[in-house]
MARTOR-336914 format. One record per residue (C-alpha): x, y, z. Coordinates in steps of 0.25 Angstrom, whole numbers, padded with zeros to 4 digits, always signed. Layout:
<rs>
XYZ;...
</rs>
This chain:
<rs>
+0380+0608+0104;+0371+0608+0092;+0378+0595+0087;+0377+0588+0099;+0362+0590+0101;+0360+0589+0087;+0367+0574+0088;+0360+0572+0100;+0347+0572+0093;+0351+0564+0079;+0356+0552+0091;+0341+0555+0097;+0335+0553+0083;+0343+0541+0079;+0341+0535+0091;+0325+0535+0092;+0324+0535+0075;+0317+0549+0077;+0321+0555+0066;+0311+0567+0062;+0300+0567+0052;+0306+0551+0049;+0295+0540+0044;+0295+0528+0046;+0302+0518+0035;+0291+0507+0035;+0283+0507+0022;+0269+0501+0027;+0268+0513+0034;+0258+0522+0027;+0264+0534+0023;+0253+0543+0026;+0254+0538+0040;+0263+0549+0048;+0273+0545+0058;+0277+0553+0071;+0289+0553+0079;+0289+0554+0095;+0299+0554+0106;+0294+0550+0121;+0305+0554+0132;+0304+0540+0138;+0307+0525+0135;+0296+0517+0126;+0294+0507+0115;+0298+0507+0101;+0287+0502+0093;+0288+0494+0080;+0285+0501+0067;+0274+0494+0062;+0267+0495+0076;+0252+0489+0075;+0245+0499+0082;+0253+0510+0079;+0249+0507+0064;+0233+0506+0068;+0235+0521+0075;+0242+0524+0063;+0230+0522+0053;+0224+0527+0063;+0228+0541+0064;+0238+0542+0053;+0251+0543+0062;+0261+0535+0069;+0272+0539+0079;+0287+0533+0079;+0289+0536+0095;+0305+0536+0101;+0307+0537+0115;+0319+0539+0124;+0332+0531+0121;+0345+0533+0127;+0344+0546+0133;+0339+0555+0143;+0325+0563+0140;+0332+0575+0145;+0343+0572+0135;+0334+0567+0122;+0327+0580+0125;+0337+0588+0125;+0341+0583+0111;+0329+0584+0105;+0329+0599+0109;+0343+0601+0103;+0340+0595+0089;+0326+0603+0089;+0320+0590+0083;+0311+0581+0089;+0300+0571+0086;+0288+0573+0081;+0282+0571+0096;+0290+0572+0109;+0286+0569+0123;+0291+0581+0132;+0288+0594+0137;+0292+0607+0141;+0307+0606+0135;+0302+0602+0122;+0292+0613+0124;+0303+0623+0129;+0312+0618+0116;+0302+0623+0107;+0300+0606+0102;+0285+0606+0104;+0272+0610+0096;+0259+0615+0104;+0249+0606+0103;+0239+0615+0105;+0241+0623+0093;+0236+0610+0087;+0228+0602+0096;+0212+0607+0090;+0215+0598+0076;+0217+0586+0086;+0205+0585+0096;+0212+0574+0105;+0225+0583+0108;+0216+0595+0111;+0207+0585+0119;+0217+0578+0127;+0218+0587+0138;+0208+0596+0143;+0211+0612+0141;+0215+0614+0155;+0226+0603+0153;+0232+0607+0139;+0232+0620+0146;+0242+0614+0157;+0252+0611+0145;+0253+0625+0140;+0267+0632+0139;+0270+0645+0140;+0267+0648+0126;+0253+0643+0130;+0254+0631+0120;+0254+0614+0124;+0265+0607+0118;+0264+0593+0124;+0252+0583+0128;+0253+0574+0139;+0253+0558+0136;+0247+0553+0149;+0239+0555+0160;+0227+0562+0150;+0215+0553+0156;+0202+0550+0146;+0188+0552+0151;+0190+0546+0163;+0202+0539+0172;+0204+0525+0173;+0218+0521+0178;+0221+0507+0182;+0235+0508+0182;+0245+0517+0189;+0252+0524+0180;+0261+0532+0191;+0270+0531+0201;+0270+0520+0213;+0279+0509+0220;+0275+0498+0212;+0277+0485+0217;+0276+0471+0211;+0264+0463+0214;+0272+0451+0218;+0276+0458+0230;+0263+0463+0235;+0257+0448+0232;+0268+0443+0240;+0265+0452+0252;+0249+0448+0250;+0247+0462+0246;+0250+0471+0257;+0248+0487+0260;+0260+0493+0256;+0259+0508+0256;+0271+0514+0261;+0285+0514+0255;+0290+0505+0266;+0279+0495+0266;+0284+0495+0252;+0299+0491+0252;+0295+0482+0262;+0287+0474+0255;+0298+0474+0244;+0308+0470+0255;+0300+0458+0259;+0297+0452+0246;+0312+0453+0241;+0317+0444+0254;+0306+0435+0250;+0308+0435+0234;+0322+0439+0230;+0319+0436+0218;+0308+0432+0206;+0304+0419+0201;+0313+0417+0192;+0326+0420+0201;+0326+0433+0199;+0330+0445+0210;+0319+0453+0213;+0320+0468+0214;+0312+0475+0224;+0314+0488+0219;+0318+0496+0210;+0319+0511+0204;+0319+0517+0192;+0328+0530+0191;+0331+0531+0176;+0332+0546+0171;+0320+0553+0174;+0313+0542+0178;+0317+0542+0191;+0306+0549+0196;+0301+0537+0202;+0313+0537+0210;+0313+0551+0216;+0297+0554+0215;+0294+0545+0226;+0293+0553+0238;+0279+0560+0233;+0273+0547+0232;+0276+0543+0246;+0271+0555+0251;+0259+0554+0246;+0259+0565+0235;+0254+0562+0220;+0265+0563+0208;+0268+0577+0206;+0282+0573+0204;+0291+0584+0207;+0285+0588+0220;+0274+0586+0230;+0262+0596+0232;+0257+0597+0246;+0241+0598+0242;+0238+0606+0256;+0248+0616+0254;+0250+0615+0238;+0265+0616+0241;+0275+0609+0232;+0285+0599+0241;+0297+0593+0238;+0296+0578+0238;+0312+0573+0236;+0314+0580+0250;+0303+0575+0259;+0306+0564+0272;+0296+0554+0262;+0308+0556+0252;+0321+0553+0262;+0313+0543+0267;+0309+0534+0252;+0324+0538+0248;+0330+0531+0261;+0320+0520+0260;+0326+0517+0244;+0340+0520+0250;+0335+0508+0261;+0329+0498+0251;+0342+0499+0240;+0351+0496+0252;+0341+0484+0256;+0344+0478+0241;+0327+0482+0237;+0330+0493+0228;+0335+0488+0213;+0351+0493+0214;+0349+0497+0198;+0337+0505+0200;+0347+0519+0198;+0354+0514+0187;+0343+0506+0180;+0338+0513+0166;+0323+0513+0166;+0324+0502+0155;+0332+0493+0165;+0322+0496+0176;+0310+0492+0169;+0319+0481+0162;+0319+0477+0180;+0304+0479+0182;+0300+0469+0168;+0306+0457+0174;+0298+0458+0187;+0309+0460+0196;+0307+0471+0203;+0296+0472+0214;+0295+0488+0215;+0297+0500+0212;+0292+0516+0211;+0288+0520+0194;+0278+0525+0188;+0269+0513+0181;+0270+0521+0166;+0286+0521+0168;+0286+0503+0169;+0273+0496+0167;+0274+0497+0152;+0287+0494+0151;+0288+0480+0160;+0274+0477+0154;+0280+0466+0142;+0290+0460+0153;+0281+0459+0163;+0271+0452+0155;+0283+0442+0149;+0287+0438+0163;+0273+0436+0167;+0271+0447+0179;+0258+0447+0182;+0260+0432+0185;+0271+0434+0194;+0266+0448+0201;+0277+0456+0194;+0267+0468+0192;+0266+0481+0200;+0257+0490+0207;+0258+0501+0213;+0258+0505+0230;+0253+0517+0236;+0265+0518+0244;+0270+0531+0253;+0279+0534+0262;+0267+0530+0274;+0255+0525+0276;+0247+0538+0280;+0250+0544+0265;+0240+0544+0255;+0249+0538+0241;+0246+0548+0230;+0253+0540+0219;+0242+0537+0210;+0235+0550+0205;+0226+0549+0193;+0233+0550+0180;+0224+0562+0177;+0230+0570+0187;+0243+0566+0180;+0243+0578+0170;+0258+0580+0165;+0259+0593+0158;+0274+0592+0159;+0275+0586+0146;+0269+0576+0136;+0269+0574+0117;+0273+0585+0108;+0272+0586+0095;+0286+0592+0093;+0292+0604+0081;+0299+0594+0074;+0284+0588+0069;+0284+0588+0055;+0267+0584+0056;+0263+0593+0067;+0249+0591+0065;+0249+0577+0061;+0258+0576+0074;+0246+0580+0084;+0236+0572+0074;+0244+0559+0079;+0242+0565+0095;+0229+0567+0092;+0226+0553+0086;+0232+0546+0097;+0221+0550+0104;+0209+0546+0101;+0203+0535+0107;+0205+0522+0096;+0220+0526+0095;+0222+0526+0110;+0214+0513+0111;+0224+0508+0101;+0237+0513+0107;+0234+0508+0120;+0224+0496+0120;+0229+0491+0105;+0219+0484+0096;+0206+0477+0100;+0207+0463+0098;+0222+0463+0100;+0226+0472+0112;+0213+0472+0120;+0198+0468+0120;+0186+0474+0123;+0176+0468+0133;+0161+0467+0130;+0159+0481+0138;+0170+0488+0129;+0181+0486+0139;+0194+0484+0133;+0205+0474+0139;+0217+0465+0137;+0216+0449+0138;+0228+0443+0143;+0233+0443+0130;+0232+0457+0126;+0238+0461+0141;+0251+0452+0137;+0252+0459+0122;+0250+0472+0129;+0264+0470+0135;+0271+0465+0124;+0285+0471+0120;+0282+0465+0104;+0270+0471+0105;+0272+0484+0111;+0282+0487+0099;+0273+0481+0086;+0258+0482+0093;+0255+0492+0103;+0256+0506+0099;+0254+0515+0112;+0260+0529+0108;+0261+0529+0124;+0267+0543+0124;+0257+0548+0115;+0246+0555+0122;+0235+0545+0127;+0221+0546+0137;+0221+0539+0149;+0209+0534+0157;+0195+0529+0151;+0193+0529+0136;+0178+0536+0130;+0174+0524+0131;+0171+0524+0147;+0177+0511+0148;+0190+0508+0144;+0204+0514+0146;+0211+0520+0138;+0225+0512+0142;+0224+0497+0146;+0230+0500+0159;+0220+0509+0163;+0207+0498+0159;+0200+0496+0171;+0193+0480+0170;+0186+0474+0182;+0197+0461+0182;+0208+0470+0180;+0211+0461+0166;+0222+0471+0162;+0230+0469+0175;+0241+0460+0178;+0237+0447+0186;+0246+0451+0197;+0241+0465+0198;+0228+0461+0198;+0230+0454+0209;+0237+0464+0217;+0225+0474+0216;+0216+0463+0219;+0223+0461+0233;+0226+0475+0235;+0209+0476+0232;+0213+0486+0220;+0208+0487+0206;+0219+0495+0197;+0234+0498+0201;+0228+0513+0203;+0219+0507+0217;+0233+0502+0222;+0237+0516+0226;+0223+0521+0228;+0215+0535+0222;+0222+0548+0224;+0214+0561+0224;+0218+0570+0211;+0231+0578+0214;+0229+0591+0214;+0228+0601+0203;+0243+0604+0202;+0247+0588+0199;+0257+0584+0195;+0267+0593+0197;+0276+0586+0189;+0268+0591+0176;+0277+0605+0180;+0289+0599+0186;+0293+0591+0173;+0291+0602+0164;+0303+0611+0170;+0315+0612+0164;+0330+0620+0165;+0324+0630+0159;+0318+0635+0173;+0323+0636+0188;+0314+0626+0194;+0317+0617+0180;+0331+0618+0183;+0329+0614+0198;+0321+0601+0193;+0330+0597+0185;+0341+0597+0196;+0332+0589+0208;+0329+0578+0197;+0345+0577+0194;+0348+0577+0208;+0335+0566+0213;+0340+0557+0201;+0357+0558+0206;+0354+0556+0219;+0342+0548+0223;+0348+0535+0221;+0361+0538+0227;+0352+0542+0239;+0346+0527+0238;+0360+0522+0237;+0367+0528+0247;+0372+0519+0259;+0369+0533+0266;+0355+0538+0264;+0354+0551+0275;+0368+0552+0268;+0362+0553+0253;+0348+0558+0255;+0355+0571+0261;+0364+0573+0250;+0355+0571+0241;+0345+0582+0247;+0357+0591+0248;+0357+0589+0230;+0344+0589+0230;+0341+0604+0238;+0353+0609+0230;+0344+0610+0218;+0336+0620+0225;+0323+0611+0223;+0316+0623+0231;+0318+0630+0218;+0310+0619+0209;+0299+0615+0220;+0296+0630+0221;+0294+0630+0206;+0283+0619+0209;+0278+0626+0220;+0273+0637+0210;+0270+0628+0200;+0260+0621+0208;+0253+0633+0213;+0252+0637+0200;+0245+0625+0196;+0236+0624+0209;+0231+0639+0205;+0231+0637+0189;+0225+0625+0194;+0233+0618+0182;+0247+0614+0177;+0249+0624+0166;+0263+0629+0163;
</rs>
């Protein structure tokens, strides 16, 4: 057994070129520059070795970071591994299996030589990270907003929709999943296909590995609730309910199972890797579909921008859609409500420089080193208006998104710890997407024109302000930390199995009734009553802690 694990790792290392405590090889590179390893559970980009702006941070701060991310395997597997071999990276993104392995050092036995760590959260929030030995081992990535919010785009959840199809229709009100579909149905009998003789796809679904949340999450959303992920929480009655079981679930499953069997739903979506489904969306073939915005727009970015999109309405935004008109849409919360204790980067035991190793986190983060990783150089990447305002001409729009570039040019260490929201300056954000201009210069022409019909100023008006969720959101922040090692972890595990085995052969089936109930019958043998009562205490913990701590 050893062996094997033990083998496993050495094909993990070869594969990703992590080998611990390796240097790069390249002699321009000055020696007393250190350089870090990382690995991100997730799909990214490569960068080249001489990056530009990964060698400006690097005279900047003294440090650079070879990142790896997941190839080839499963994260539950590349984990796995990881912990067998007892040797990891210098930094990992993960959580509360790292944590039970014994892989991760406490930040917080570190974090008052490093003012940015220590200041990145308030005290009330590091506290929510807190595990039973009373130390913090990981800091979230996203979702930690500056002096103040500013979000244009939305980053979450939604039925997207090209705006080609809304243009066609002369933008109408479409708020309910039906009005939805339809609109896809009569835009597909009048254009079959694109432009260039192309069939179009109406829709679309992306059910790769763990990412297929967006498949099975669904029901929440139409009912109005915000994204607590693994349940829903009755605000009156602070009980926790089971959304995979609700009429609002029967019926969205029986209206996919309708649509495939109507020719609108893309017959690869359940085979597709998610490489392949973003491969589908880059050409501008595909008029919908349920994602989170962070899971495709930076990815189709370059190919949208090679095939012209915004000319030829290839773009989406987002729809409040619910299962009826009467129901309030919850799915755009602010992204400061989206607190995700669950997990987030470690500095792990295998760090041979474990001070230097939060140095390089606490680098990161001051303000000219986020203003280069994600706006670039003056000049180059962006300008800066006579009122200090920063933005991209045309130009710097089209090098943003391209795939040469991204590799030798930008340097975003995007699964690094970042601020979110307006910058100390009062006036500009601290990522383009979020720069708020009176002509919306950083937009799309196509979505531009879309909020301007629609009488909207950013992708967040299209679903409209939600009130702050309450103080137990998002549940998720709980549910994603459990593992076997507990009853209700166990019992997780299991539903997740079973949604991703048998949701799509409930929207295959030539006999939905048929299906459905056989797929609940799977489903209540889990004993999810056992998991939801284990978020039931959870989330009266939290209401009456009033806060997320473990």
């Amino acid at each position: 057994m050893k062996k094997r694990c033990f083998s496993s790792i050495i094909l993990i290392l070869v594969l990703f070129g992590l080998w611990i405590g390796a240097k790069p090889s390249d002699e321009k590179k000055s020696c007393d520059v250190k350089t870090f390893t990382a690995f991100f559970s997730v799909l990214g980009d490569t960068r080249d070795a001489d990056n530009d702006i990964m060698e400006l941070i690097a005279d900047r701060v003294g440090a650079r970071c070879e990142e790896y991310w997941l190839s080839g395997q499963t994260v539950e597997d590349t984990m796995n591994d990881f912990i067998a071999s007892g040797e990891y990276p210098d930094f990992i993104s993960g959580g509360r299996e790292l944590y039970e392995a014994g892989a991760l050092i406490p930040i917080d036995e570190y974090w008052e030589e490093y003012p940015n760590i220590y200041n990145y959260l308030s005290q009330e929030e590091w506290d929510t990270l807190r595990q039973e030995d009373g130390h913090i081992y990981w800091m979230p990535q996203f979702g930690v907003i500056g002096d103040e919010d500013a979000e244009v785009i939305h980053s979450g959840e939604a039925f997207w929709i090209q705006t080609r199809v809304l243009k066609w229709a002369d933008y109408p009100d479409i708020r309910t999943q039906d009005e939805y579909f339809d609109l896809l149905e009569r835009y597909m009998a009048a254009n079959p296909v694109m432009e260039d003789g192309t069939p179009n796809i109406p829709y679309t679904i992306l059910c790769d590995d763990w990412r297929y949340f967006v498949l099975e999450n669904v029901p929440q959303f139409l009912d109005g609730y915000p994204n607590d992920g693994s349940c829903m929480v009755d605000p009156e009655t602070m009980q926790v309910m089971d959304y995979n079981v609700t009429p609002t679930a029967k019926q969205y499953f029986k209206k996919l199972n309708e649509e495939y069997h109507k020719g609108m739903i893309d017959p690869e979506s359940f085979t597709s890797t998610y490489e392949e489904y973003l491969e589908k969306l880059s050409t501008g073939a595909v008029l919908g579909m349920v994602d989170q915005w962070w899971q495709f727009a930076y990815d189709i970015g370059p190919g949208f921008d090679k095939i012209n999109a915004g000319q030829k309405g290839y773009n989406y935004v987002p729809l409040p859609v619910t299962i009826a008109r009467d129901v309030q849409n919850q799915w755009h919360v602010s992204r400061a409500s989206e607190f995700d204790i669950s997990s987030g980067i470690s500095v792990t035991t295998s760090c041979q420089d474990i001070e230097g190793a939060f140095r390089f986190l606490n680098d990161l983060l001051e303000d000219d080193v986020l203003r280069l990783r994600f706006w670039g150089v003056e000049g180059v990447d962006y300008e800066v208006d006579e009122n200090g305002q920063y933005y991209r001409t045309e130009e710097q729009n089209t090098r943003a998104n391209d795939v040469d570039l991204l590799a030798s040019h930008y340097c975003y260490y995007s699964y690094f710890p970042r601020k979110e929201g307006l910058s100390k300056d009062g006036i500009n954000a601290y990522i383009p997407e979020d720069q708020k201009s009176e002509d919306n210069q950083n937009l799309p022409a196509d979505v531009v024109e879309c909020l301007n019909a629609y009488g909207c100023k950013t992708y967040v008006d299209m679903l409209g302000s939600n009130d702050k969720p309450g103080k137990w959101y998002p549940m998720y922040s709980y549910s994603d930390q459990l593992t076997y090692s507990t009853q209700a972890g166990s019992v997780w595990k299991e539903m997740i199995a079973v949604k991703q085995d048998q949701l799509p052969k409930v929207i295959l089936s030539d006999d939905f009734e048929k299906a459905w109930d056989e797929y609940m019958k799977i489903y209540d043998s889990c004993k999810p009553e056992i998991f939801f009562a284990d978020m039931q205490r959870e989330l009266e913990r939290r209401v009456n802690n009033g806060s997320g701590e473990m």
